[in-house]
C-alpha positions as CSV (number, residue, x, y, z in Angstrom):
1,X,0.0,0.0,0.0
2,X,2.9,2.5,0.8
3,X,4.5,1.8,-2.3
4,X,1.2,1.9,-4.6
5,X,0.5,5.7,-2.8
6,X,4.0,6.7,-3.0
7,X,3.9,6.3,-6.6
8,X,0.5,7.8,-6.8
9,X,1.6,10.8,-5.6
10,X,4.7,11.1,-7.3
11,X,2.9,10.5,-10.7
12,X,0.3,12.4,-9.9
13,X,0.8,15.6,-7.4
14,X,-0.1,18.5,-9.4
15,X,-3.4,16.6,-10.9
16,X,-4.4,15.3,-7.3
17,X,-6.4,17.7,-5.0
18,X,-8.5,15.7,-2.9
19,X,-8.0,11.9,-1.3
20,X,-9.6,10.0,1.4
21,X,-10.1,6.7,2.1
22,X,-10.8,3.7,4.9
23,X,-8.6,0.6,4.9
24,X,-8.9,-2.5,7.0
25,X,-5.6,-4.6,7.0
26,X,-4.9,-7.8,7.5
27,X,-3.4,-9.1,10.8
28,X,-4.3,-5.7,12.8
29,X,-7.8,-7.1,14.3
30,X,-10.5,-4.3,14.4
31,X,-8.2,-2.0,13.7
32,X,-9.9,0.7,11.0
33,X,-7.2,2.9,9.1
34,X,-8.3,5.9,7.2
35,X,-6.4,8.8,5.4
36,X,-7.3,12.0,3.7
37,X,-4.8,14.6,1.7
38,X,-4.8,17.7,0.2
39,X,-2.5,17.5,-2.5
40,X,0.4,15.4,-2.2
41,X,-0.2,15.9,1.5
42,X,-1.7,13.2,3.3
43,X,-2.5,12.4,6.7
44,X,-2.6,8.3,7.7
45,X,-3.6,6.7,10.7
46,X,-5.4,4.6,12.8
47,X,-9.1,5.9,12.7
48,X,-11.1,7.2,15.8
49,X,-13.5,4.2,16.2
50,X,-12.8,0.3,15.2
51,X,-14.6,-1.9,12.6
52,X,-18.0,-2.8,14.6
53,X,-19.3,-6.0,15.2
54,X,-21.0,-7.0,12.0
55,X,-19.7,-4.5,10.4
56,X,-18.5,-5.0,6.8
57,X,-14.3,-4.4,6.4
58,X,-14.1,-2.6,3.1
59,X,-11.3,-0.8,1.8
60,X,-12.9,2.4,-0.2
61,X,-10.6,5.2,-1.6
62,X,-11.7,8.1,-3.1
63,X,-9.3,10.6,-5.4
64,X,-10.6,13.8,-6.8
65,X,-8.7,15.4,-9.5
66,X,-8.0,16.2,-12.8
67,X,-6.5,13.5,-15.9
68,X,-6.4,10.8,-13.0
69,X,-6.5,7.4,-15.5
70,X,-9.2,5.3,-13.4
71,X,-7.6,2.1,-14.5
72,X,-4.5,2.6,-13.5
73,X,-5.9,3.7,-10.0
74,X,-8.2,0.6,-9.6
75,X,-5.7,-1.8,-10.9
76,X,-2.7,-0.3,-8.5
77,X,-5.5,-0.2,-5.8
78,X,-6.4,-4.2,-6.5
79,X,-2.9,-5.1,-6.0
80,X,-2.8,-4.2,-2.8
81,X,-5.4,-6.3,-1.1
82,X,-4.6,-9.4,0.3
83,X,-5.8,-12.4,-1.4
84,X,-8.2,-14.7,0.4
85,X,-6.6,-18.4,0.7
């Protein structure tokens, strides 16, 4: 994941003005993760509350910009997951 946003955001900086997202990862329990950014500016953490019971773990990012290529975003965004066994 540090790699794929590195890269984002290197490729990307003066077309990206708006990012946020929530990540669950694996082998960190209830953990929730979320970021936002302005810019190539982004602030990455643990979120405030944990996944809830019952709760579905999604991993949701959202970019707004200009000439972002979509592909390439969901396709550097898939790699990242962990497959399920």
């Amino acid at each position: 994941m540090n790699e794929f946003m590195m890269n984002l955001l290197q490729s990307n900086a003066a077309n990206m003005y708006r990012s946020k997202g929530v990540l669950c990862f694996e082998g960190q329990g209830d953990a929730k993760f979320a970021f936002q950014g302005v810019h190539e500016q982004i602030n990455f953490g643990p979120a405030a509350s944990s996944w809830a019971e019952g709760e579905p773990r999604v991993n949701r990012m959202v970019f707004i910009g200009r000439n972002l290529n979509r592909k390439e975003l969901e396709d550097g965004f898939h790699g990242c997951l962990a497959k399920k066994n």
